[in-house]
Legacy VTK file of the C-alpha trace (Angstrom):
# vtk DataFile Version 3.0
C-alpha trace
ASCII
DATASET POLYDATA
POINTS 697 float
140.059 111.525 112.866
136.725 112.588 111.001
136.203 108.884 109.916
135.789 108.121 113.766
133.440 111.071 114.574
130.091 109.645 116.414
127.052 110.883 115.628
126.056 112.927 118.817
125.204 109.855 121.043
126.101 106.471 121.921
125.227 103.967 124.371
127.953 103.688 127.200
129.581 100.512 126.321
129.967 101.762 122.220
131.739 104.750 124.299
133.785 102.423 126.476
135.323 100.890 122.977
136.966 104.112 121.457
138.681 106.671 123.139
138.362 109.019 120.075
134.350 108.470 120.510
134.173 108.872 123.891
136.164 111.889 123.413
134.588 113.455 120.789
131.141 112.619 122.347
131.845 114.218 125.544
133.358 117.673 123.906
129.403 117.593 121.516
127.705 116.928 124.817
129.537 120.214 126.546
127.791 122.457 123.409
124.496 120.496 124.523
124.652 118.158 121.620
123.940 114.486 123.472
121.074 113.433 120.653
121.087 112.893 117.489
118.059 115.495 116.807
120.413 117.882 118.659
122.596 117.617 115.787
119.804 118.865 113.189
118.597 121.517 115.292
122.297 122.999 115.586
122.376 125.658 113.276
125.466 127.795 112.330
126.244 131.415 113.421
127.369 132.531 110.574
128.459 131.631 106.395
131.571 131.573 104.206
131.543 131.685 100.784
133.637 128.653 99.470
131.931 128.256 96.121
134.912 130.808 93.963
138.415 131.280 94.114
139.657 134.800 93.195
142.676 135.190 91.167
145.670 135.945 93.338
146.134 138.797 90.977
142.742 140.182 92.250
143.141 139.438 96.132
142.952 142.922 97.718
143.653 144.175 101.372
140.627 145.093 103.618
138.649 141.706 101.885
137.771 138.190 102.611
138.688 135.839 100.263
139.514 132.384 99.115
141.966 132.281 96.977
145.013 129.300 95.554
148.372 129.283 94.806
151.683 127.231 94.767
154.127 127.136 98.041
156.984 128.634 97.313
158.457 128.414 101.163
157.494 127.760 104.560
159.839 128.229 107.383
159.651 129.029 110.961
161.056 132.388 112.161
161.537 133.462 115.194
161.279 137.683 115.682
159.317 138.780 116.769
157.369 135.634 118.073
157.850 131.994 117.158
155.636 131.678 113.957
155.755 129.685 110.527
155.296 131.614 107.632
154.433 130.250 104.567
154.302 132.013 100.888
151.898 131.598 97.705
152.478 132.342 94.162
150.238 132.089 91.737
150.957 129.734 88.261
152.767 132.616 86.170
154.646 133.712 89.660
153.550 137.229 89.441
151.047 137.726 92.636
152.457 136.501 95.915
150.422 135.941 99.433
152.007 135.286 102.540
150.158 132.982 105.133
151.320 133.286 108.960
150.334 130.937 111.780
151.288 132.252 115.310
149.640 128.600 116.435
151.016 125.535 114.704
151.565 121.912 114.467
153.984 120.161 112.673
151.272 118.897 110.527
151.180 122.263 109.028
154.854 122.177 108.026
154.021 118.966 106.377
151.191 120.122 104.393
152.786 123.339 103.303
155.569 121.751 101.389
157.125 123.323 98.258
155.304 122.799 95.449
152.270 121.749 97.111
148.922 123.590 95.641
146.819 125.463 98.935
143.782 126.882 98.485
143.410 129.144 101.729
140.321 131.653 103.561
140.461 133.997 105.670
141.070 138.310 105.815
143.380 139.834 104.097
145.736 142.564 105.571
148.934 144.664 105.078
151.679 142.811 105.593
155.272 143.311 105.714
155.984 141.992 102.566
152.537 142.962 100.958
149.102 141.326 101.732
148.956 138.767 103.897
146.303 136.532 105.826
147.006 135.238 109.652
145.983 131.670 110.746
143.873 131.352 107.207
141.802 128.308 106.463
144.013 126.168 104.047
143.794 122.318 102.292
146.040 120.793 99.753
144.347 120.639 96.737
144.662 119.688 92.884
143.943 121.211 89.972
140.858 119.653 89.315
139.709 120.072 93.334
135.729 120.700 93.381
134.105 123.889 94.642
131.748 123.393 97.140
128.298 124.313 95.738
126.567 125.788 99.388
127.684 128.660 101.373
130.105 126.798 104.080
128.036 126.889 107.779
130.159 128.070 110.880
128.735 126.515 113.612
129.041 127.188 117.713
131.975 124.707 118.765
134.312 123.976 121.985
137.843 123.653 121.787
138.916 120.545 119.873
135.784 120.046 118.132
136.301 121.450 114.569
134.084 122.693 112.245
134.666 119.782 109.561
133.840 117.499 112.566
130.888 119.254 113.634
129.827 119.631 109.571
130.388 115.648 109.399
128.244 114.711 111.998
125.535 116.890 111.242
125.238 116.140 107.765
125.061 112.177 108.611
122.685 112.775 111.542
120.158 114.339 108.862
120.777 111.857 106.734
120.728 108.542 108.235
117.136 109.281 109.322
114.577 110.729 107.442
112.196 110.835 110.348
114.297 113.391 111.541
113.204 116.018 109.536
109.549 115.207 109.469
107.095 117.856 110.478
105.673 117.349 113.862
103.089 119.808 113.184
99.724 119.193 111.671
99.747 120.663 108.359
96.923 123.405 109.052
99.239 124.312 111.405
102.117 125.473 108.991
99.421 127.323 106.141
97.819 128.848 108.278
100.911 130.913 109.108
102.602 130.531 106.192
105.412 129.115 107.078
108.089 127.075 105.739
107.925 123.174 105.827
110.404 122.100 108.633
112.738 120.007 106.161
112.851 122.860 103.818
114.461 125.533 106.561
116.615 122.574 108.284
118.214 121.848 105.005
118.201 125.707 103.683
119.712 126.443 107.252
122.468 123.732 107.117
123.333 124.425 103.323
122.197 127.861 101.816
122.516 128.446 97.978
125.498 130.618 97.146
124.997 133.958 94.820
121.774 135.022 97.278
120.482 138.535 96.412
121.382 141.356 98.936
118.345 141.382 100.158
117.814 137.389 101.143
121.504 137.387 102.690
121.094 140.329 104.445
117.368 138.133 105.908
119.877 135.082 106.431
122.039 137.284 108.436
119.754 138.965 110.440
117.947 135.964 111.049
114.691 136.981 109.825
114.483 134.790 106.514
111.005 132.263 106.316
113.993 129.247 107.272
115.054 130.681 110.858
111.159 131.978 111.124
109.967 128.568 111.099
112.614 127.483 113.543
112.094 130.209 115.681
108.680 129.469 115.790
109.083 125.476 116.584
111.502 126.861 119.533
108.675 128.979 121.081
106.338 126.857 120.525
107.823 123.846 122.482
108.895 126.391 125.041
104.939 127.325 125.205
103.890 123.767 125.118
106.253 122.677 128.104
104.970 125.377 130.306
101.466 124.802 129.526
101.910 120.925 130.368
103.654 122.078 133.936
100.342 123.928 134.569
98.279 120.700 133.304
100.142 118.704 135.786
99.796 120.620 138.896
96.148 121.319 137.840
95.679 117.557 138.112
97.910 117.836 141.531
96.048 117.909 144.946
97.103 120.406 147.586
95.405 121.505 151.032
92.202 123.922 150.762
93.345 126.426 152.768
90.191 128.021 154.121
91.771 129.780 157.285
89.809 131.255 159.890
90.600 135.210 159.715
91.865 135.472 163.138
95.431 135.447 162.727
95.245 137.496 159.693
93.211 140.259 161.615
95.672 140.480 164.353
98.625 141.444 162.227
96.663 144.021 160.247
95.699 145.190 163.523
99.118 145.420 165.086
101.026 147.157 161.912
101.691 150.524 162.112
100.091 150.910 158.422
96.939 150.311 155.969
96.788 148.121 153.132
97.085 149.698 149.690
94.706 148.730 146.814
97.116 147.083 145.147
98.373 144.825 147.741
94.313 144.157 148.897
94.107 143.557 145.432
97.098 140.728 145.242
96.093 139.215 148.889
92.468 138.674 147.398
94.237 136.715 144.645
96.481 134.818 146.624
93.771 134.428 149.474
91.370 132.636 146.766
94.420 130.671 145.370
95.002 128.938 148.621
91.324 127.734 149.274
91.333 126.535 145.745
93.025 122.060 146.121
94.870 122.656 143.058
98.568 123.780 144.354
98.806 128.022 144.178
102.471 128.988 141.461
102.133 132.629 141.611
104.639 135.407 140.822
104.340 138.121 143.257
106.674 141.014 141.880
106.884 144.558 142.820
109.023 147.032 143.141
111.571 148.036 145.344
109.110 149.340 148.904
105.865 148.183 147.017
105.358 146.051 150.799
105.447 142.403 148.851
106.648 140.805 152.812
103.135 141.619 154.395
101.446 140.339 152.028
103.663 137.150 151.978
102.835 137.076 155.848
99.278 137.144 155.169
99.621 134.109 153.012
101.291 132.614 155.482
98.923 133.286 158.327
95.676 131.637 156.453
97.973 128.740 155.714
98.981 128.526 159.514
95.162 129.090 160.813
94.363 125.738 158.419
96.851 124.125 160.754
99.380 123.899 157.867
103.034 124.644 158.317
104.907 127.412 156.063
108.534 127.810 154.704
109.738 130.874 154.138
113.225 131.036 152.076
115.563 133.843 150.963
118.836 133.064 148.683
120.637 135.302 151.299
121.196 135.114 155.135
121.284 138.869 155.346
118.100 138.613 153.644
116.568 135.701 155.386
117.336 137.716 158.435
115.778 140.337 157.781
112.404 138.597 156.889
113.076 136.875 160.426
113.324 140.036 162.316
110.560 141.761 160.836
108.017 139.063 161.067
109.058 137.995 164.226
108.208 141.829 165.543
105.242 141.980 163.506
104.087 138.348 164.851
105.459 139.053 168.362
101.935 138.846 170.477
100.306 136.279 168.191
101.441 133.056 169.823
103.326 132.087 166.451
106.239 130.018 166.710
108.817 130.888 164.143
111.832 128.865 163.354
115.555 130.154 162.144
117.234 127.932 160.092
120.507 129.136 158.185
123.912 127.303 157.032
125.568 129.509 159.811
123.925 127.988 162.662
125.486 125.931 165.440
124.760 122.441 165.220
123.101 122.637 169.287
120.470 125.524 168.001
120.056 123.949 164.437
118.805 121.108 166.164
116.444 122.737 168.093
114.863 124.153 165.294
114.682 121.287 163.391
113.057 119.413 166.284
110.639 122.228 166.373
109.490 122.048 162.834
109.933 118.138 162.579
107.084 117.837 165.590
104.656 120.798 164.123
105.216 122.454 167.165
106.937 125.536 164.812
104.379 126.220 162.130
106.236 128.808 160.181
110.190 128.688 159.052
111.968 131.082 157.790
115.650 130.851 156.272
117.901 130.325 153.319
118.103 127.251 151.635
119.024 125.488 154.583
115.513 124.438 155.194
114.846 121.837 152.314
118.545 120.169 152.636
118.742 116.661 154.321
117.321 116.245 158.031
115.009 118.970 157.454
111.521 117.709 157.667
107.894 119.901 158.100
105.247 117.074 158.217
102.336 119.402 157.704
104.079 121.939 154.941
101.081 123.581 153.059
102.861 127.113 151.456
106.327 127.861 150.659
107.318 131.072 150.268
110.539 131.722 147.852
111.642 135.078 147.935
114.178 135.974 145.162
113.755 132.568 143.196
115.560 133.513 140.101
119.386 133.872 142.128
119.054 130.483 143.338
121.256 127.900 141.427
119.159 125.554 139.177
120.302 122.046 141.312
118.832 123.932 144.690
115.242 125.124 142.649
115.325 121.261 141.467
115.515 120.248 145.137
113.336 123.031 146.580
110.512 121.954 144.079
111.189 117.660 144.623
111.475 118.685 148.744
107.591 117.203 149.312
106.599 120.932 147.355
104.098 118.681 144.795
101.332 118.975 147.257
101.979 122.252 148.759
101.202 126.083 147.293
103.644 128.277 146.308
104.295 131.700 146.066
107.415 133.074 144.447
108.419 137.087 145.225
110.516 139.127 143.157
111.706 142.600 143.692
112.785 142.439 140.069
109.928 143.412 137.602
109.328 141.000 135.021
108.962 142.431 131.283
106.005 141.565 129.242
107.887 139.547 126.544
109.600 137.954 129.293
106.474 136.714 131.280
104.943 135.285 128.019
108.224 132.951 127.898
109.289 132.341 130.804
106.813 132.537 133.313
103.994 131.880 130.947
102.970 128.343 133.760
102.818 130.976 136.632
99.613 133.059 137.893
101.138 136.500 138.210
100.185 139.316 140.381
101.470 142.797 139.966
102.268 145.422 143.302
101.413 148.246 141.218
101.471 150.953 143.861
103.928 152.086 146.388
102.955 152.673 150.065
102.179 155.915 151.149
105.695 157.985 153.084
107.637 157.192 150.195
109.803 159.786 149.129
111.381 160.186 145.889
114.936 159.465 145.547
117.680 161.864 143.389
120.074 159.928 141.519
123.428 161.812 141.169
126.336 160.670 138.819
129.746 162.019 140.075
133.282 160.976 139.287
135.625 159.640 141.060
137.497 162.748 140.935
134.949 164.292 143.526
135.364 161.905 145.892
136.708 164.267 148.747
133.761 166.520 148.118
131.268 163.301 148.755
133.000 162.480 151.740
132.542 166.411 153.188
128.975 166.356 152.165
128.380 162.927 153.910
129.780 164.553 156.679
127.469 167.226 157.139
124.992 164.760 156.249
125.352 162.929 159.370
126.267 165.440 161.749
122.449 167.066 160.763
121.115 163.763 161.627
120.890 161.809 158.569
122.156 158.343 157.940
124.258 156.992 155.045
125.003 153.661 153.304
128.217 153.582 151.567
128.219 150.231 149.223
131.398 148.865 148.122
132.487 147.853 144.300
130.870 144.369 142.916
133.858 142.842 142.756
132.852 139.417 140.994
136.776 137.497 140.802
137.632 137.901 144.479
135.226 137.583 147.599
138.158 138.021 149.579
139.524 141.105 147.535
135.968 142.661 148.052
135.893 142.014 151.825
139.423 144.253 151.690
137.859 146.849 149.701
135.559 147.030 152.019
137.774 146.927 154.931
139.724 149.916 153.310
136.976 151.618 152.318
135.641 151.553 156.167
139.215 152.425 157.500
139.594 155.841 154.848
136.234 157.163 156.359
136.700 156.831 159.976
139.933 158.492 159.319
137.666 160.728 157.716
135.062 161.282 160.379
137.292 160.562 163.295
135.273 160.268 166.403
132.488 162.621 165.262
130.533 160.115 163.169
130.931 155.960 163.957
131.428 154.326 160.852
129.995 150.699 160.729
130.818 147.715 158.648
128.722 144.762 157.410
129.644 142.166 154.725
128.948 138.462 154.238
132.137 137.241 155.832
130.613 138.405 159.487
129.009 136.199 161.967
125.230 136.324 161.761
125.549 137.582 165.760
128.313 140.281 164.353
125.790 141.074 161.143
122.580 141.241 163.357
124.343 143.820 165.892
125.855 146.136 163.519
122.766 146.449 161.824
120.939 146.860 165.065
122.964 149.496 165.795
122.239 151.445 162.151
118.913 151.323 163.026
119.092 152.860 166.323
120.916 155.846 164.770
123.861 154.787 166.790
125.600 154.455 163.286
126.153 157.724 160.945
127.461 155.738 158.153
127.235 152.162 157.387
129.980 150.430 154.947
128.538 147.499 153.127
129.235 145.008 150.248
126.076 144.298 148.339
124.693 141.821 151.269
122.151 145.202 151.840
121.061 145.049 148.581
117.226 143.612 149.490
115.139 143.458 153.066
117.377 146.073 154.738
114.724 148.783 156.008
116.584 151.851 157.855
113.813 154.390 157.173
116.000 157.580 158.636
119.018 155.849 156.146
118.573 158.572 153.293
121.717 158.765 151.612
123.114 156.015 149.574
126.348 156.163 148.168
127.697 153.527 145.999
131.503 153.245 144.793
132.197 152.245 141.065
128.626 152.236 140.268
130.199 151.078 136.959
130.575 147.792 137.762
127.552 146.976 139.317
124.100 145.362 136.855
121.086 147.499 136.530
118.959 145.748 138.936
121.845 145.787 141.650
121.926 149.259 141.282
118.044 149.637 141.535
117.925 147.453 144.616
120.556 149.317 146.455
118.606 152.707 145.432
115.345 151.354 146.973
117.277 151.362 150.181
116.874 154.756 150.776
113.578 156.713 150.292
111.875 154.868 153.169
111.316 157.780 155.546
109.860 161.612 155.352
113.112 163.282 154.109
114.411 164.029 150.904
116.741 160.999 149.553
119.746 161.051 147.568
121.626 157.950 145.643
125.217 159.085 144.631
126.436 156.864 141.363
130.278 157.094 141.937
132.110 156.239 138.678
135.394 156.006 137.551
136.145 157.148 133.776
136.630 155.501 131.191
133.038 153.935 131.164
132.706 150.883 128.850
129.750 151.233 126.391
127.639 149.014 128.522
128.311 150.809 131.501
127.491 154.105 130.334
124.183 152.859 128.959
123.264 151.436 132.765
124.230 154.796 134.469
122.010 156.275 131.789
119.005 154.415 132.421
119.325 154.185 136.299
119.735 158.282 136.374
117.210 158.687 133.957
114.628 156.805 135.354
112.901 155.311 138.525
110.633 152.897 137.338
111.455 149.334 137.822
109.415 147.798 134.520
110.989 150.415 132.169
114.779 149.452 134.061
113.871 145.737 133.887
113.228 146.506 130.100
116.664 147.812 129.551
118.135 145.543 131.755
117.000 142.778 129.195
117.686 144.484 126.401
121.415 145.105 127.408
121.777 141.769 128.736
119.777 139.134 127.264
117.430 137.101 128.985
120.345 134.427 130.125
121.410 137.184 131.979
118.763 138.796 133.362
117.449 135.551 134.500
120.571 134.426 136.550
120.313 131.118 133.911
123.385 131.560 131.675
125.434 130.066 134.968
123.232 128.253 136.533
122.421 125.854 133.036
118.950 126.176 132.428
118.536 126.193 128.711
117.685 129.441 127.142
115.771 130.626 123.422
119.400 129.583 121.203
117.055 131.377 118.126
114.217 133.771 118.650
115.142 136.904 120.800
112.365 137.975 123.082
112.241 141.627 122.274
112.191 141.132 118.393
109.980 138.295 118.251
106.933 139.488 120.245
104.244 138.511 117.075
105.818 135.307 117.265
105.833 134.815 120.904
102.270 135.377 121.053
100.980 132.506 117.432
103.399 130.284 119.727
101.262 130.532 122.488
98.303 130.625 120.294
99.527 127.698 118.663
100.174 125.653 121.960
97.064 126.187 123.397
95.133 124.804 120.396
97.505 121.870 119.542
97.001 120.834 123.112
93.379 120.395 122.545
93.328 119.356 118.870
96.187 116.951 118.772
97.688 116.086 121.648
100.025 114.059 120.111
101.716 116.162 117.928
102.351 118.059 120.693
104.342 115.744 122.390
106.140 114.885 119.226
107.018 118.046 118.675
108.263 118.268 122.686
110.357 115.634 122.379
112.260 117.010 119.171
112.854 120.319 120.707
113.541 119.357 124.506
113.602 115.383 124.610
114.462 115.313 128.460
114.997 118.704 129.492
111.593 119.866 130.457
112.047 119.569 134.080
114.761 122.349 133.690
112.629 124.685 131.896
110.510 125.543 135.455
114.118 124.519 137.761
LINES 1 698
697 0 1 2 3 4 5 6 7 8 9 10 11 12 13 14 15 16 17 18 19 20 21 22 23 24 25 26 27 28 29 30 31 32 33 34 35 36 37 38 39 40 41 42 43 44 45 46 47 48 49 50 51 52 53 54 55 56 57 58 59 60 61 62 63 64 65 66 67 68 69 70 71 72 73 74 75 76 77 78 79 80 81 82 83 84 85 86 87 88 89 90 91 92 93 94 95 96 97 98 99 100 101 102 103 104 105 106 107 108 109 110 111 112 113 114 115 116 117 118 119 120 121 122 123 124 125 126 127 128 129 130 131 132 133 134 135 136 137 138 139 140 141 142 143 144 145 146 147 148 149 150 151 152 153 154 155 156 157 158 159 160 161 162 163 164 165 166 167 168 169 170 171 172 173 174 175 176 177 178 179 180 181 182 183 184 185 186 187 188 189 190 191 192 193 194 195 196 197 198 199 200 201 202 203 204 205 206 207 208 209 210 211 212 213 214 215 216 217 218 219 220 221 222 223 224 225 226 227 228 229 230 231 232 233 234 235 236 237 238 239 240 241 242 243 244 245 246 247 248 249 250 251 252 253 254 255 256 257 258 259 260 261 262 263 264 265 266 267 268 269 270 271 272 273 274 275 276 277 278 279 280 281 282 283 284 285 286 287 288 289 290 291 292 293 294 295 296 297 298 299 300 301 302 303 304 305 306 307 308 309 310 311 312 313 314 315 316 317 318 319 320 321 322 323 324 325 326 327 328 329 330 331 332 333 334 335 336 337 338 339 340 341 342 343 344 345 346 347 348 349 350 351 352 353 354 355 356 357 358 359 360 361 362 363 364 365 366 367 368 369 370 371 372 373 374 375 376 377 378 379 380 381 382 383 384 385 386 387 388 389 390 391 392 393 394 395 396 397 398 399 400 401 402 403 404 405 406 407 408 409 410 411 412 413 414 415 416 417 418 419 420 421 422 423 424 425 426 427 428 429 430 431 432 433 434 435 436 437 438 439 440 441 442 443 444 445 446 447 448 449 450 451 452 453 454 455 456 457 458 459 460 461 462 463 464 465 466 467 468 469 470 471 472 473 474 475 476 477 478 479 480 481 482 483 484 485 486 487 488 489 490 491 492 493 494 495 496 497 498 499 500 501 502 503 504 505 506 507 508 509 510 511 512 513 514 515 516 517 518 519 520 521 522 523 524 525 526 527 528 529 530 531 532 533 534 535 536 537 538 539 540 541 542 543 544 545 546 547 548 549 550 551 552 553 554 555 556 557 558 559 560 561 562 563 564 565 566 567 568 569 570 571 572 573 574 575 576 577 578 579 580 581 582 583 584 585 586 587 588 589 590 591 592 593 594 595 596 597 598 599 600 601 602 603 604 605 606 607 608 609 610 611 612 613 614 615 616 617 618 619 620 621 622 623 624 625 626 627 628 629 630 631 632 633 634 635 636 637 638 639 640 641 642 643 644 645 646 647 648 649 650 651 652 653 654 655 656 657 658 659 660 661 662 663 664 665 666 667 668 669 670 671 672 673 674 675 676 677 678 679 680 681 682 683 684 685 686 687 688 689 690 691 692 693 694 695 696
């Protein structure tokens, strides 16, 4: 099998003629490996010691070993599972081991033969018949078998591709081409920083020395020896170089100046019911000079839950509009698209601004209309989910898009947003989700960024209370009391990520148990994403006339709802639910003059991970310092919404660790750019060789 092993990639016809090839080729393209340079830069996890066999005599419980012996028998047995079990003497039949495989082929029956000599790895245990290893690495061997003389790599792997495979391939992709360990950077580059040549930590990596001192295994293993800093280094530095040559290219792009006339934007800030803060005259400055610039605007607005991001977006929007351009608005939720609909269609109400509604959900006769609208530049502003840059979609005159959200949109929809005629036209990205530091030098290092800092005036704080499950009745009593005082009450159902449909009955329950509850004293409402956007739109309208106490929700209310008498939020199993879910949903509430509660109902026992979110979340309000945690406890695959949706992440330096790095890589980039442009695509093309346009998807 190993003698047909490809290197990672063929044309397709050389595919086509082995079905072992093909095979193998599609299960190293799954683990990302379709290159041969993927193969070098595909470095193990871990290392086994293969280089001495202890004595059978000496093989102890509790340790990992690799040790040989003589079969003495193999047979299959049957209680209490189906298993073979094999056992090992040593020469002078003294010192036994017993080997059991709970997974085997027959191949393994033939290999463990009487007689036959096995060396065999793996963790020994207590046994039933004395120590004993399960599913150990074993090979028929001889007497005169060699030792390896390098640690033994583990590498990540997919089922059916084995780790002699994946050590085959690697090994001949490193050597049948020298140029693929060549440095890529100019050598100033490398002693200047003292770091290791790139051959030296490739091989090192791939094959480390046995017998290492504590100290330089325990570096190996925490991945801060000179051979992973040099890699980690290479990684963040084509990261930083690929974002830097997005920005070159849209600096070289040519997008409208929009100069705007003032007139529209003066009649919105004179019909809202509130003042500007400094911090968002502050960002509309920045944006405002962004759009009269003709390179095309990227800018990150983020700010916290209530920091008022959505006037400022309509600002943006309105300069863009008085330039005679046309604007997209788009939210990765209908709820949420909705809401941005209703609240700039009040705020734009006597300004003689068409706006458009465009959502999956809408009949064919209306969706029509709308497009029609938008296709003639009679509608100058959209607003809606996705919907608006799929097929038969067309705005002539588009000069801003607004993306609210980007992050939960799936990477093939950000790849069509950006290739929907978005070249020429600004863009401003919102999220509600603050961005760390070490986070915004990786992955957002090609955006302008500009920071709501302050929260309107009116907003009250809001007192996070953990309660079990146990005190449910006594929530439901004090919600009670709640409303009958006057106050209003989200109730948010458990995340429940395997089952829409079992959420939508949780949430039916959940709805049913409290107007039992209230009986006809308080009207309990339900919204979740199942409902018709006419069913959605009323029940909300309803909540926000008061004529709803308490209003049962999945998390479809997690952003844009604004009830500003809604000042209780309860949310059930707050266990299950991310940090910045459970932020959002708290930023719910706090929106009017009275004192606001979140209730955090768990249900015991809490995981690890859960009890450090219901830590943070109670112990503090601040959406930079949560965001912090939140990466820290989840990674940046995670926080990002990219682990799913494909685009590829850092596979060696970690973010929070490797801040001194992070910032010689971007150092680095911007000099190589200027010195030696050609290194630096060189060194691109090692590290991402067609997968740049997924680093900004």
């Amino acid at each position: 099998m190993t003698s047909q092993a490809p290197a990672a990639a063929r044309s397709a016809r050389s595919r086509a003629k082995s079905p072992s090839r093909s095979s193998a080729t599609d299960k190293l393209a799954r683990i990302g490996l379709t290159r041969e340079e993927d193969l070098v830069l595909h470095m193990p996890l871990r290392y086994e010691d293969h280089t001495r066999v202890a004595p059978l005599a000496q093989v102890k419980v509790g340790e990992t070993v690799q040790t040989e012996g003589i079969v003495v028998s193999a047979e299959i047995q049957y209680r209490p599972r189906r298993q073979l079990v094999c056992l090992i003497r040593d020469d002078a039949r003294q010192a036994s081991l017993t080997l059991r495989f709970f997974s085997f082929y027959p191949s393994h029956q033939k290999s463990l033969t009487p007689g036959a000599r096995v060396r065999v790895f793996g963790d020994v245990r207590d046994g039933y018949f004395g120590p004993e290893i399960v599913h150990p690495q074993f090979k028929v061997v001889t007497e005169d078998t060699a030792l390896p003389d390098r640690l033994t790599p583990i590498y990540p792997t997919t089922a059916g591709l084995s780790q002699d495979l994946l050590r085959k391939v690697i090994e001949r992709a490193m050597a049948a081409d020298p140029k693929r360990l060549v440095e890529t950077l100019p050598e100033d580059v490398v002693r200047r920083r003292k770091l290791w040549k790139f051959e030296d930590a490739v091989r090192f990596l791939h094959a480390p020395p046995p017998r290492l001192s504590s100290l330089t295994q325990r570096a190996l293993d925490a991945r801060t020896h000179p051979a992973w800093t040099r890699l980690k280094f290479d990684e963040l530095l084509a990261q930083q170089l690929s974002l830097k040559a997005h920005r070159k290219a849209r600096s070289a792009r040519r997008a409208p100046v929009l100069t705007g006339t003032g007139a529209l934007t003066k009649a919105l800030l004179e019909r809202v019911p509130f003042k500007l803060t400094r911090a968002q005259e502050r960002v509309w400055r920045e944006i405002g000079h962004d759009l009269r610039r003709a390179m095309p605007m990227q800018r990150l607005l983020q700010g916290d839950v209530g920091s008022g991001k959505t006037i400022v977006a309509a600002l943006a929007a309105l300069q863009a509009i008085e330039s005679g351009k046309q604007v997209a608005f788009m939210a990765p939720t209908e709820i949420l698209a909705e809401q941005h609909f209703r609240k700039l269609s009040s705020w734009l109400a006597d300004v003689g601004i068409e706006i458009a509604w465009l959502s999956g959900s809408l009949p064919a006769k209306q969706r029509r209309k709308a497009q029609e609208l938008l296709a003639s530049g009679e509608a100058p502003f959209a607003v809606g989910t996705h919907a608006l840059f799929q097929e038969g979609v067309t705005m002539p005159k588009l000069g801003l898009a607004i993306v609210d959200e980007q992050h939960r949109f799936g990477v093939a929809q950000r790849l069509a947003l950006r290739d929907k005629g978005l070249a020429e036209a600004h863009q401003l990205m919102m999220s509600a989700t603050p961005i760390p530091r070490t986070l915004a030098m990786t992955f957002y290092a090609d955006l302008d960024v500009s920071v709501l800092d302050e929260m309107p005036p009116g907003r009250t704080p809001v007192a996070t209370r953990l309660v079990s499950e146990k005190r449910r009745t006594q929530i439901i009593e004090w919600v009670g009391k709640a409303c009958r005082e006057g106050r209003q009450v989200y109730w948010v159902c458990p995340l429940i990520e395997e089952s829409e449909k079992l959420e939508l009955q949780t949430a039916v329950a959940l709805h049913q148990e409290l107007t039992r509850a209230f009986g006809d004293e308080i009207r309990v409402g339900l919204v979740h994403g199942r409902m018709k956007p006419d069913e959605k739109a009323a029940t909300m309208d309803a909540f926000a006339r008061g004529d709803i106490g308490v209003l049962v929700a999945t998390t479809v209310i997690e952003v844009g709802v604004d009830v500003p008498n809604a000042s209780i939020m309860v949310i059930e199993h707050a266990e299950r639910f991310g940090l910045a879910q459970l932020h959002q949903l708290r930023g719910r509430v706090g929106r009017g003059s009275t004192e606001s509660t979140c209730v955090l109902l768990f249900e015991e026992p809490l995981t690890d991970t859960a009890r450090q979110r219901l830590k943070v979340i109670y112990e503090t309000t601040d959406g930079f310092e949560i965001a912090r945690q939140d990466l820290l406890i989840r990674g940046p695959g995670e926080f990002l919404g990219a682990r799913q949706s494909g685009v590829p992440m850092l596979r060696f330096a970690d973010i929070e660790r490797d801040v001194e790095l992070i910032e010689q890589a971007r150092d680095a980039a911007d000099a190589l750019l200027q010195s030696d442009p050609a290194a630096a695509e060189r060194h691109l093309e090692r590290w991402l060789g067609g997968k740049q346009d997924f680093i900004k998807a």
